[in-house]
N, C-alpha and C positions, 0 to 999 in steps of 0.2 A: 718440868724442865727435862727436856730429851738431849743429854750427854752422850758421849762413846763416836761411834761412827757404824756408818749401815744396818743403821736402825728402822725396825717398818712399823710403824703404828697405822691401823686401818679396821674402818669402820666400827668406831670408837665416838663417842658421844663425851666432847670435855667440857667443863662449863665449872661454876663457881655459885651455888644456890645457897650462898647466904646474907647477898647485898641486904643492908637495911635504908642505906641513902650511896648514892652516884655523883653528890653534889656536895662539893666543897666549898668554902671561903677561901683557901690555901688557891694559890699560883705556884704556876711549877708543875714538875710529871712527879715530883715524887712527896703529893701529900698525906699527914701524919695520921688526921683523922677518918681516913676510909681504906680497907684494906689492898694490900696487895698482893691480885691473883695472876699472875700472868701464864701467858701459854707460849715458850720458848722454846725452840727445837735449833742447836747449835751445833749436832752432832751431824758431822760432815757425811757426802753420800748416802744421805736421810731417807725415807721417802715418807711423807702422810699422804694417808690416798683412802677417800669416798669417808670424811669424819665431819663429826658436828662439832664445831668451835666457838662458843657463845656464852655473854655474861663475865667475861674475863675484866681483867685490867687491861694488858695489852697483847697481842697477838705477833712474837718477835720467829720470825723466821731465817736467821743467820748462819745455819749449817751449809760451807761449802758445798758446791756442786750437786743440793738435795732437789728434792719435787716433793713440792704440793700437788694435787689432783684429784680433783671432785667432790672436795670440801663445801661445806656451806659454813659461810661466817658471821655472825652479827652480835650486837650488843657489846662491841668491845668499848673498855674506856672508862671516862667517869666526865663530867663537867667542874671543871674548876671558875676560878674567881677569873681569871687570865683568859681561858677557851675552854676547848674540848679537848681533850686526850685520851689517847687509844684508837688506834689506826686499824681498818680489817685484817691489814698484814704488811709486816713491815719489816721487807726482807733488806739482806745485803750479801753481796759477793765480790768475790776475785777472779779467779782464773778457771775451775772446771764450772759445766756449764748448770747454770740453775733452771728448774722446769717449775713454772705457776700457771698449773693448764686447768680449765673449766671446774672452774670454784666459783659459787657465787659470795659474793661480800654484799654486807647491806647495813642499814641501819645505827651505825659505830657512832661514836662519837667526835672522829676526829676523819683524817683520810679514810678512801677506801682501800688502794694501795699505796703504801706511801715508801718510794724506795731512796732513802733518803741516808746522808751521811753530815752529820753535823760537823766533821773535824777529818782531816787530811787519813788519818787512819782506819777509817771507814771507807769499803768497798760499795760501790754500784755497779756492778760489769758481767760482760757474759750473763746476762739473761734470756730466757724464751716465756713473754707471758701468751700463752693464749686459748682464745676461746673461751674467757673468764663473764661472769655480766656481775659489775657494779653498779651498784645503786644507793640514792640518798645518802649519801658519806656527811658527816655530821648532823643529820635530823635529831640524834638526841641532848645535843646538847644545844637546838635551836640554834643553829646555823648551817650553814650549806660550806662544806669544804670540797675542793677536788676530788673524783675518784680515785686520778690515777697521777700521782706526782712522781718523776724522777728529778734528780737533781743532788745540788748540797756543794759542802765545800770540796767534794771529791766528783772529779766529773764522772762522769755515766758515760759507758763506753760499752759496745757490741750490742746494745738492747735492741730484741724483737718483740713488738708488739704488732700482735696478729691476731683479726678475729674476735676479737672483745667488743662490746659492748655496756654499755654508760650511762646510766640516767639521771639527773638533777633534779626532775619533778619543782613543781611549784609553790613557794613556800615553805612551809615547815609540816608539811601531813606524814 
């Protein structure tokens, strides 16, 4: 978990190597029986830039006005009884402006980007994603979710999406 503000973490390798199972019975994002590792970076005017982020629980990116950039993401999540959960990155914002430029996301169990606000208190706004390439977003918990979702009970307001790239593939490979 990345606190404070104007924080630069880069070219760093994060991940979590001691899953024994990904798979739950439990429904819900917060099951008892499988750990929880997440990679959270909330610390405003952030930057992560050119890091490996993979193997986690979830990949939360909510640092006002931060950037991601040239990240490689995959293996986020776990399969539960209910879906897949853990998104490649699942950011939110307000008012300065967020940068999610050429990262690729893959393999997660749940979205690829998922900029999503469950409840009026949550931000989607002022983003710039781009030149990112998403692929196969929920392959591992055998199903195919969206790459790239905005939305929620908070509208999504200012969002650039430029230059990205998307792939769904066929089946579950």
């Amino acid at each position: 978990t990345i606190n404070g503000s104007g924080v630069i973490v880069k070219d760093l390798e994060i991940y979590y190597s001691g899953w024994t199972s990904r798979i739950t019975e439990q429904s819900g994002s917060s099951p008892t029986d499988i750990p929880y590792k997440p990679f959270m970076c909330n610390a405003p005017n952030s930057k992560i830039i050119n890091c490996v982020i993979h193997d986690l629980s979830i990949s939360s990116f909510a640092g006002e006005g931060s950037e991601i950039s040239g990240c490689v993401i995959y293996n986020i999540g776990w399969k539960g009884s209910d879906r897949g959960h853990g998104h490649g990155l699942y950011p939110q914002n307000e008012t300065s402006t967020k940068i999610i430029k050429d990262n690729i996301l893959f393999n997660n169990f749940g979205f690829g980007l998922h900029a999503y606000s469950g409840s009026l208190s949550g931000f989607i706004s002022n983003m710039q994603v781009v030149g990112n390439t998403i692929f196969c977003s929920g392959s591992l918990s055998d199903a195919m979710y969206p790459n790239i979702l905005f939305g929620g009970a908070s509208v999504a307001d200012a969002i650039a999406l430029n230059e990205n790239m998307t792939y769904s593939g066929v089946g579950n490979t």
